[in-house]
Structures are given as C-alpha cells and as structure tokens.
N, C-alpha and C positions, 0 to 999 in steps of 0.2 A: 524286744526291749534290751536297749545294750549299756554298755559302758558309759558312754557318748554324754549322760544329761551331769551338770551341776551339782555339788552335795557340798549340805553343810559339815564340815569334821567337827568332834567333839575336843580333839586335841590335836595340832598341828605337826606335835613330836611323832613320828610311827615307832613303833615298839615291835622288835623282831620277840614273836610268837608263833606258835604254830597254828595251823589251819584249823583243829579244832578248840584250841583258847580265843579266835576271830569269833568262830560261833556260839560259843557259850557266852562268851563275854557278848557278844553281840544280843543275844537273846533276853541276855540278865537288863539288858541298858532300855530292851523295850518291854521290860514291865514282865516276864515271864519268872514266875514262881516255880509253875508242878510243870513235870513233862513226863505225860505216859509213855511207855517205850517197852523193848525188849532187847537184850544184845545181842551182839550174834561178830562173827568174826569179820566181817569188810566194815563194821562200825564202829570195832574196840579202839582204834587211837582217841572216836568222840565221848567214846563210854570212861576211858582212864582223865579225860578233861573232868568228865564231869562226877568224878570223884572228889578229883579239888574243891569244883566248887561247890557237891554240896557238905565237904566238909570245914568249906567257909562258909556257911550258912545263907548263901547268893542264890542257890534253886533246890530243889527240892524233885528227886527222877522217883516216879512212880511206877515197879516193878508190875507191871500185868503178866495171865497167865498166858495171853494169846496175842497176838499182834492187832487184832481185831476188836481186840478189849482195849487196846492204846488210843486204834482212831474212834472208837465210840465214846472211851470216856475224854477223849479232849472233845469233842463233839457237844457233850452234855455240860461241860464246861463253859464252853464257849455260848451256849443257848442262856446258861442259866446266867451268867456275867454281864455279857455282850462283850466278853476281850476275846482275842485269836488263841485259839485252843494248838496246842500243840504235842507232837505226838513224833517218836522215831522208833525206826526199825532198821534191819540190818536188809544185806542186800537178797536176792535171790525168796528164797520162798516166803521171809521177814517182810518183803518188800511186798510180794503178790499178797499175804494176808492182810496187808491193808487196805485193798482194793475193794472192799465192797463197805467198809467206813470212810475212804473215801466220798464212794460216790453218794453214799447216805447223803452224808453233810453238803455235797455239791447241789444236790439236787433239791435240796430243803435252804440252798444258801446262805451256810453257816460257815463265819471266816475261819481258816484252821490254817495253819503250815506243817508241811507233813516234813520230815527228814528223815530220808534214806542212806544207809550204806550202800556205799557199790563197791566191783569190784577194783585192784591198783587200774590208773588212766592208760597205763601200755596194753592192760592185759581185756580191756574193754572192747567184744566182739570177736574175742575169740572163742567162747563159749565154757570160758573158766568155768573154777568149781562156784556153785551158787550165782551167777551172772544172769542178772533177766536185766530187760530193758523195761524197766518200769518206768522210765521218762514215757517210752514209745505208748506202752499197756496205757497210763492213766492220761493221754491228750485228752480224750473225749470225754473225762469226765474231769478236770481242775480247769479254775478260773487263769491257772499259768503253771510254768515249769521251770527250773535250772537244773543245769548242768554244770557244777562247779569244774573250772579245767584250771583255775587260779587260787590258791588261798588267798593272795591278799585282795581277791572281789567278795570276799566272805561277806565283809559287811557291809558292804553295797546291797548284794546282794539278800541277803537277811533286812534291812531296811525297806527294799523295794517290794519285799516278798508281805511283810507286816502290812504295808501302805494298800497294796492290790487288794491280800485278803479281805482289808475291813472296809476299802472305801467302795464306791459306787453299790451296787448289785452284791453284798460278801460272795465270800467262795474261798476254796481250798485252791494254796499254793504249795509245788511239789518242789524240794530242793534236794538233788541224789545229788552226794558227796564220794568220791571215788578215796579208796582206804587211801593211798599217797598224799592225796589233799591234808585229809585230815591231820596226816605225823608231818607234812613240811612246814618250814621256817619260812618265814613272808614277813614284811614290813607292813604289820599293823594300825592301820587308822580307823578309828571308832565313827560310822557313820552317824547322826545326829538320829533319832526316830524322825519320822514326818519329813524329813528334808528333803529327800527323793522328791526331784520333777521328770514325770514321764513323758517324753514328747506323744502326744497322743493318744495319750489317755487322761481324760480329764473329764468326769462324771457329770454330767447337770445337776445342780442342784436347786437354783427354783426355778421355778413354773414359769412359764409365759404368760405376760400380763393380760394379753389379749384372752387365752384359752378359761384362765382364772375369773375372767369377768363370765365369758357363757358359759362358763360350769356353775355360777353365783347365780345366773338367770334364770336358769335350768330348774337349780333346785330352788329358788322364791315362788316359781310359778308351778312345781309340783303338786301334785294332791297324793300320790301315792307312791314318794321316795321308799326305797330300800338303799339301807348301806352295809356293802357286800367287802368285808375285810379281811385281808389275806395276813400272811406271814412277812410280809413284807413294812408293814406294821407295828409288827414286834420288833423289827430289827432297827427300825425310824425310833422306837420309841416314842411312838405319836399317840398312845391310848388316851392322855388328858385332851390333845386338839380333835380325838376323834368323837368322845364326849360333850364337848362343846358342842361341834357340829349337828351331832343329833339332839342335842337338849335343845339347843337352838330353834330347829327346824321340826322338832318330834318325828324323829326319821326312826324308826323301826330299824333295828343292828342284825345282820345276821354274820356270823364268822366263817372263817372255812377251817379243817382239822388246824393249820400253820399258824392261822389268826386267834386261837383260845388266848384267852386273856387279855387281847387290846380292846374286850370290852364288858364291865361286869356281868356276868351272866342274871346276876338277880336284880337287874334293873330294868325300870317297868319296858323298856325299850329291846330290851333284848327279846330275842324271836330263836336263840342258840346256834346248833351248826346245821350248815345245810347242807345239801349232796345225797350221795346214795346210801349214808343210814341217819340222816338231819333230821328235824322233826318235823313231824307234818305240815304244821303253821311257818317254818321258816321255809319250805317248798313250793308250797301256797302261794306265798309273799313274793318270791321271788319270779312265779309264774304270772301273775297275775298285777304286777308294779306298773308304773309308768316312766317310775325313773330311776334307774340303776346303777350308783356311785359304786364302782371297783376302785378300794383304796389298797394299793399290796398285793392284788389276787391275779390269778393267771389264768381262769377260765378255764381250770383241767380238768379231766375225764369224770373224774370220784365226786367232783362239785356240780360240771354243770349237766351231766348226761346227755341226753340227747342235744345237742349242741344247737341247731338251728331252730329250738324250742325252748332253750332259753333264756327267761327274760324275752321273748319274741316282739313283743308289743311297746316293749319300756324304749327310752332313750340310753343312754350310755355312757357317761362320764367314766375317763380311766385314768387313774392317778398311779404312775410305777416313776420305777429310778432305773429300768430297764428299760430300753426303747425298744427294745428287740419285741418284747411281750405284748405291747403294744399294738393291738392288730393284730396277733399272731394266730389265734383262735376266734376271734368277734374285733370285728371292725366299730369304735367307737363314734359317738357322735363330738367328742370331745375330749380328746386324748391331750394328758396332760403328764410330760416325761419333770420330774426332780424328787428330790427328796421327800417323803412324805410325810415328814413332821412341817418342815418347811414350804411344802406347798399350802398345807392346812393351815400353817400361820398367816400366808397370804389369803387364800382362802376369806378366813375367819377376818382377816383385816378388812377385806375390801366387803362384806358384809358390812361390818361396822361404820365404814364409810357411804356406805347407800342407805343404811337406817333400815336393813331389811331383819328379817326372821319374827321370831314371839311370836307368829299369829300361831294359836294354839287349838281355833276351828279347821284351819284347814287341813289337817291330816286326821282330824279326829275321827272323820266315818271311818278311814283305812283302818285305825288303830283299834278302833270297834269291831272290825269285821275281824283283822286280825285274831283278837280277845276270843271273839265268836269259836274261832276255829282250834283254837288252844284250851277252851272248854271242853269243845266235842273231842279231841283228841291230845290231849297231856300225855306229857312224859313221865310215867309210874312205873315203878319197880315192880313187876309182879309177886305174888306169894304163893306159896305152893305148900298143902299138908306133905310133912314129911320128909320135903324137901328144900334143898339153899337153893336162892337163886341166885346167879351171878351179879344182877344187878343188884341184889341189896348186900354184898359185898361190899360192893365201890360204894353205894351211901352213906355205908358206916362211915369207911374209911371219911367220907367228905361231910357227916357230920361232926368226927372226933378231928380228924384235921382237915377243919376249912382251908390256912393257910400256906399246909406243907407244898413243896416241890414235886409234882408228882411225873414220874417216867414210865413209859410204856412199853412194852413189846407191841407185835402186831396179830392182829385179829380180831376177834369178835370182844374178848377183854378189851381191846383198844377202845373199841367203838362206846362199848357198855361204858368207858373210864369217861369219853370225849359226850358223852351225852349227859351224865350224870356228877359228874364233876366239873365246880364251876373257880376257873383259874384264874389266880391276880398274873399281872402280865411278867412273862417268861418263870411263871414256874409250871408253864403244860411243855414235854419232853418228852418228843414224839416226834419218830421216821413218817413221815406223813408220804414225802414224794416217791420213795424206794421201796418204802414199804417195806422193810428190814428187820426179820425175827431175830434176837438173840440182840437185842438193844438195848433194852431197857435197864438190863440190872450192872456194864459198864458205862451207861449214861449216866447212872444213878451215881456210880464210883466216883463223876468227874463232878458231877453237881454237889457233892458231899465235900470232895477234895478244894473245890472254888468256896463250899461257905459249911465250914466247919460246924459250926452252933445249927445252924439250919434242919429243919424236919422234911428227911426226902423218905420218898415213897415207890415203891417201882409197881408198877401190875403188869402181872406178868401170863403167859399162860402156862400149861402141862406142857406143851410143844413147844412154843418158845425160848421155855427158860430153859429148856435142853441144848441151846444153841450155843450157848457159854456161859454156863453151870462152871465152869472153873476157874469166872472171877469170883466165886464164893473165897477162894483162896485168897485173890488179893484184898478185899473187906476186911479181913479175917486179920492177914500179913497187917494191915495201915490201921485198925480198928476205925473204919469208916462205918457209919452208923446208920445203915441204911438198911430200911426195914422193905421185903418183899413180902407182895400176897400174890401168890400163885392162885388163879382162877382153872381149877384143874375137873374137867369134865371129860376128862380122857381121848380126848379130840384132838385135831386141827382145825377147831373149833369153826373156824370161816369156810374152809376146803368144804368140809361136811356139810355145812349150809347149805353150799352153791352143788353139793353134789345130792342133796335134799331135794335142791330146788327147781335144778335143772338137766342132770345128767341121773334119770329116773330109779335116783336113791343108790345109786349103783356107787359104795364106800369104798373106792378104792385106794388102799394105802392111806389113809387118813385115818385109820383108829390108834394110839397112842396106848389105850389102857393095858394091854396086854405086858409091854415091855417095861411098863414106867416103872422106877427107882422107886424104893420109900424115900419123899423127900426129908423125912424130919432125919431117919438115919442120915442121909446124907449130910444137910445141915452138919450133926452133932461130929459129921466124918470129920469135917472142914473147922471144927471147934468152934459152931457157930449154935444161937438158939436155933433149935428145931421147934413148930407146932401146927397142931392140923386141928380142921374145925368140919364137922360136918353135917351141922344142924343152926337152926335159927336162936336158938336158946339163950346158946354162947356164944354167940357173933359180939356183941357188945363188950362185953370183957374178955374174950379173945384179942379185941382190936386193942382195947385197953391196956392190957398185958405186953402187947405187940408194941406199942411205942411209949410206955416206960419203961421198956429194958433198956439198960445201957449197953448198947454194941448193936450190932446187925441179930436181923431177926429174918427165919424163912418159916413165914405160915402158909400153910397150904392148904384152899379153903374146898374141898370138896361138895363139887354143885352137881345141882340137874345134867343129868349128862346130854339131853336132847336139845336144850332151849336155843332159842334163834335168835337173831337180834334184830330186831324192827324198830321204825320202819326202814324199807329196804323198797328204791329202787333199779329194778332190772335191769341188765346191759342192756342199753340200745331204746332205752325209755325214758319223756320227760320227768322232769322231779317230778311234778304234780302225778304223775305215775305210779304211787307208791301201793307196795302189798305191807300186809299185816300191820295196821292202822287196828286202835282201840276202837270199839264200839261205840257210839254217838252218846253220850250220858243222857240226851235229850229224848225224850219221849216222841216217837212218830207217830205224829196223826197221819188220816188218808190225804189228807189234801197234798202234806209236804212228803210223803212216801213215795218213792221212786223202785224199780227192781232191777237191777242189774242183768241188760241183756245177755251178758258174756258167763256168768256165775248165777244168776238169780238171788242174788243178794237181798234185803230190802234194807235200805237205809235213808238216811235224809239227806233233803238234796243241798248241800253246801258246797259242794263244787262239780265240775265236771268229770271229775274221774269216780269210778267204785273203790272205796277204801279196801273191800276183801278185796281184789283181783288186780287193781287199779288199769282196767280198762276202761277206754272213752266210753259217757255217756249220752 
C-alpha cells in the first residue's frame, strides 16, 4: 500500500511541523482520547509532542507498568468501545514487549494501531543500541505494517492505518517511527479520517443475492436449525438482526467463547457456549442439527473438536466478512462473504418478502429434545461442606453485577466466568484466540479508561494474575475502579486438569501455592483495597463490599484447590464426546437403562455417548 491513492486534506495550507506533532495531531483528528504507552529513548521526540498536547487537553497518554499492559489495555478498549485502541512503545525490547498483545488482539480481530520507536533512519541495521526489527518480528501476526522514512506521510499514513484497522476483518496495524522522523520539520497536511482509497483493498460488504435466497431456503425448510455465533458478531454489531433471525425461525443460539453476548444468554433460545467446556445441550445441538448457520465463527479447534464430526450430518450456511475463512476448516453448502449485520438485514428482508418464518411447530420437537437434555444435565454451581467453589464465585459476582464489563485471564476461571456469566454484548473481555494469561486486569485498565462511570470486573486466577500484577500500579497511578477476584486454588488451574486427566497425575511445575504472595499485602503494597474470602458465608457481602468501594479493589477468593471444570471434551474427540457430565435428574427404569461398555456406567439413554466417560455407545 503506497503513496500513490487520492486523499481528502483537511486544510489545503501545510504547516511546517515536526514528525511527531503529524502524528499526534493526526491521531487527535481521528477521534483518539487515551493512549497506553511507555517511553523509552528512540520515542522521546513523540513523548515530548505528547506533552503538549495533553497539556492542551487533546489526549490523554496512559502511563502502564509494562509494555504489555499498553497493548492489552488498548485491547480491552478497543473490544469494550468498538473504536481502534491504541497503544506505543519505544524501540528495541519496548517494541518486543508488545508482541504477544499484539498478537492477542490479532488473533481475536480487534482493531488496534500499535506505535513504535525505532532507532535514527541511518543508524537502521546496524545493530544499534536497543534496535530490533519489529516491522520484520510482527508480519505474521498484524493486519499491516509502516515504516515511516518521511514525516510528511505521517498523516497518510495514520489515516490509512485507522481505515485498515477497523474496516473489513479488524486487526492490528504496526506504525515503527524511526527517533529522526519523529524531531524533523515537514510540510504538514492533515489527512481527512475515512478518506483514504486503497487500491485493492475493498471489503465485501453485502451478500450475494443469489447465496441470501438458498441460505432463506435452507433455513424455511429446516426442522432442526442451530445458530452457531462467532466474534465476529460482536464486531458487526449484529446481536438485534441475530435475535430477529432466531425469534423468527425458533432457532436454538449457541455462541463460541468470541461470540458471548451477541446473544442473551437467558433467552428461552439460548443453548450457551459450546466447544470443549460448552454445555452439554449446546454440544448435543450441534451434533445432532440438520442445519448449521455459522454467523462470525471460524470453526476452530476449542469449538469444533474432532472436526469431521462436526455438525457431520447438518447442511452449512456460512456468513463472514473474511473470505479467507470461508472454506478454510469445513466446506460450506452456502457460503456467504459481507458484513454481518448487513447480510442479516438482507437476510431478514428477503424473508419478509417471501412471507416465510412464524411457523412455531416446526422446530418445536427440536426445542423439546433440546429442553429434555438441559434437564438431564444443567449448568450448576456445585457446593461443597467447608469449602468455596469457584463457580459460585462467579455467580455472585453475576448475581450482584448482572450488567458490569467483565474481563478474563485464561483458564479454568475463564471457563467457569464463560459458562456462568451471562453477557450484554461487548461487555465479555476475553483472550479467546491466543489464549493469553496476564490479560485480564490491563483489559480491565482499558475498559475502565473507555467508560469511566462503568462497573468492570476482571477474574482472574492465582497464576494469571501473576503475569502483570504491576498494572496494580497503574490502577492505583489513574484511580481506575476496577475491581479484581482472584479465583485462587493454588494452581495452573487448567495445566493441572490436563495433567489430572491425561498425563497420569504426573504435576509437573503447575503448583503455584508454595511460592504465592499474600495478595491482600500486596494489594495494600500498591495502595490498593486488599480482601480475601474463604468460605461460603461471606461470599455475599464480600462481593458487596468489593464494588461499593470507591477505587479498585483485589479480593482473593480462596477455593477448592482440586475442582475441574466440566464438561470437557477431550483432544481428538466429538463434542458430543463429553466427560464429567451431571448425573441424569431422571430416574432410570430397566427399560430405558443402558451400561456403559467402556466404564460400566449405568445411565439413561439420551444420546449416544456415556456422560461418565463419553465413549460411543
């Protein structure tokens, strides 16, 4: 992408500036507020810019403790807003610790612009002090790259970079600034936002009318649609067309971890998340469908597990803004490339123009079987004499805040959060694709930072939150008002699962309790509330405690140190696959009793797998 395309200016006068007042002033023009960052010496000419202006009141730079706490909380930003989260560092190690919030947000498809210092442009590949080549390092994981070797392309290029990040597919764009750039004098012209044309790149946005009619046919003529919705969903903002569509048609919802919130969870329609710890009924559903609308979703490992098994039997409608994805994992029988709010309006229209949907017989056996199997096996918090469970942790929290923002670290707390927590759309903030510990409490920073009044949450775990424990500082620094619960079981709480489960209990290097901090000292280190809970008693007004204080809060809720998190299926197994499934509430007679060849189980026969074991029957 070069020079070469059209732009609109904002003012036809250029104004001799330096390279970094191009880019501040460029960034102030396209709507940017907060910018998480750190300095460092190949960035200071853009750091002494941005003095100025935030002591003209035009942005506002967000000191973090880590460079990595920069790209996460513009991350969490950027998810909880929908605007391009931004985030800078300096060059050389400044630069490498962005690299794995990078690729978080790359890989989860959250717009962001990264800005790097580099080193001066002469002294570039000599192997100066602090010099990496972070253009080279991050190819494979941003949506694009510059190389600034002019200031006065500053705002072209800041322009083109805003436009890439958010349109088609979002993603992370890398703009490394070399220190020279930034202190020289250029004839400044303010690019217009949006006015960038890229030759060749030019996103679909709606549907083919043709594929819109046999995916309308598809689903009139279904008896037992599934709608299977991604992250891609959230990013359309399509959760009102996708509502439609299933109220419509009485289509059974299921989400993937990206997709929480594009559909209420407590609607008779929802079935929850599905994958390798979904729940039993949305694995079911999915195995057992005839027709399977992927709206947003990518068909990856954690969702569909044993891949040529699932959905095996269903037909296949695929709705993305990415053609690449399309096909890439499961060949659909109706692949439909545009925007997905947009295609659902087309969609939804040409329904209305055939006079189809309301029949409210035909999916009703499905939605009864459905029911059947969300009986026999619900999603319940267990209880335990004497002990906290983790999952009635997260309940509280989502009986006391149904509506807060909630962000994750990763593991078994994630799962326990994504199962039991039921999210309006984009307030679930969550590494889903990278799968990235040490995320959730500067997601939290940037989700707080975007909506100041708002009630955010992080869960976090004992391992986790060790990963960057010293944006405690920056909370602390900005009085951001984010409350953490540490699910602390002394664990690597997942590692230990899979090393339970599969690698014959053999804990290697996944016990955590030995070395762990007192967190409430630490908290009170950081000048923060410290509190710890470790009974069911005071869970209630603990939680209560926890978000009426004014300022950030670090509770740490001490649980069951053994519990698992089910259900869970296996590497290399269908969903319908699943171990540790709740016991059938229903009473077995002989007739409908069955035993499980593999385990000698006895249970009732509502599908073809063993709930203990989950081999075929």
């Amino acid at each position: 992408m070069t020079a070469t395309q059209p732009v609109s200016i904002v003012n036809a006068i250029a104004q001799r500036q330096t390279g970094a007042y191009a880019l501040l002033d460029s960034l102030h023009r396209h709507g940017v507020q907060h910018i998480f960052g750190y300095p460092g010496g190949a960035i200071l000419p853009i750091y002494d810019e941005i003095y100025r202006f935030e002591a003209a009141g035009k942005i506002e730079h967000i000191l973090v403790r880590h460079e990595q706490g920069a790209a996460h909380a513009a991350d969490g930003y950027a998810r909880a807003t929908g605007q391009v989260g931004v985030c800078f560092a300096t060059s050389g190690p400044g630069a490498t610790n962005l690299v794995t919030g990078i690729a978080t947000a790359q890989m989860d498809s959250i717009p962001m612009v990264v800005v790097t210092g580099q080193v001066p442009s002469m002294m570039i590949g000599t192997d100066a002090f602090q010099e990496t080549d972070i253009y080279g390092i991050t190819l494979p994981i941003v949506k694009h790259s510059y190389v600034v070797r002019d200031p006065a392309e500053m705002s072209r290029i800041v322009a083109e970079a805003f436009y890439i990040a958010a349109s088609g597919r979002p993603g992370v764009v890398l703009i490394d600034i070399p220190k020279d750039i930034g202190a020289k004098m250029c004839d400044y012209t303010p690019v217009a936002p949006g006015s960038v044309k890229l030759p060749g790149y030019k996103p679909t946005v709606r549907g083919n009318f043709r594929q819109i009619d046999q995916a309308v046919q598809l689903i009139a003529k279904s008896h037992q649609p599934l709608l299977y919705v991604g992250g891609g969903s959230i990013s359309a903002s399509a959760h009102e067309e996708i509502k439609q569509l299933a109220e419509l048609f009485q289509i059974p919802v299921t989400t993937t971890l990206m997709g929480k919130g594009a559909f209420n969870e407590i609607h008779p329609l929802s079935v929850g998340m599905l994958g390798m710890h979904g729940t039993a009924y949305a694995n079911w559903a999915v195995t057992d469908c005839d027709l399977l609308i992927a709206v947003g979703a990518r068909f990856d490992d954690r969702v569909a597990g044993k891949l040529e098994e699932f959905a095996a039997t269903a037909k296949v409608i695929h709705i993305d803004i990415d053609p690449a994805e399309i096909g890439k994992n499961r060949t659909p029988d109706v692949p439909i490339v545009g925007d997905i709010k947009q295609v659902l309006i087309q969609l939804l229209q040409r329904v209305r123009e055939l006079s189809l949907g309301g029949n409210l017989d035909q999916t009703r056996p499905w939605l009864d079987t459905i029911e059947g199997w969300r009986a026999d096996n619900p999603l319940v918090a267990p209880s335990y004499d004497g002990l906290l469970a983790p999952q009635e942790v997260v309940v509280e929290c989502r009986r006391q805040a149904p509506d807060a923002y909630y962000t994750t670290d990763v593991g078994q707390h994630q799962m326990w959060a994504a199962q039991f927590l039921n999210n309006l759309p984009r307030h679930w903030i969550s590494s889903a694709g990278l799968g990235t510990m040490g995320f959730g409490v500067p997601a939290a920073m940037g989700v707080q930072k975007a909506l100041p009044t708002a009630q955010v949450i992080c869960i976090s775990g004992d391992a986790s939150f060790q990963m960057n424990l010293q944006e405690l500082g920056t909370l602390k620094h900005y009085g951001l008002n984010v409350k953490i619960v540490i699910i602390n079981n002394g664990w690597q709480g997942m590692v230990r699962q899979w090393q339970e489960a599969f690698y014959e209990e053999n804990y290697s290097s996944s016990e955590m309790a030995p070395s762990q901090p007192d967190f409430m000292l630490l908290a009170q280190a950081y000048g923060i509330k410290g509190m710890s809970i470790n009974n069911r008693e005071d869970l209630p007004d603990a939680i209560a405690a926890m978000l009426a204080h004014d300022g950030p809060v670090l509770l740490n809720a001490q649980v069951k140190r053994n519990e698992n998190c089910y259900p869970m299926v296996p590497t290399g197994k269908s969903n319908a696959e699943m171990v540790g499934l709740a016991k059938p509430k229903r009473s077995i007679s002989g007739a409908l009793a069955i035993h499980c060849g593999s385990c000698g189980a006895i249970h009732s026969v509502q599908h073809k797998f063993c709930p203990d074991c989950g081999s075929h029957q």
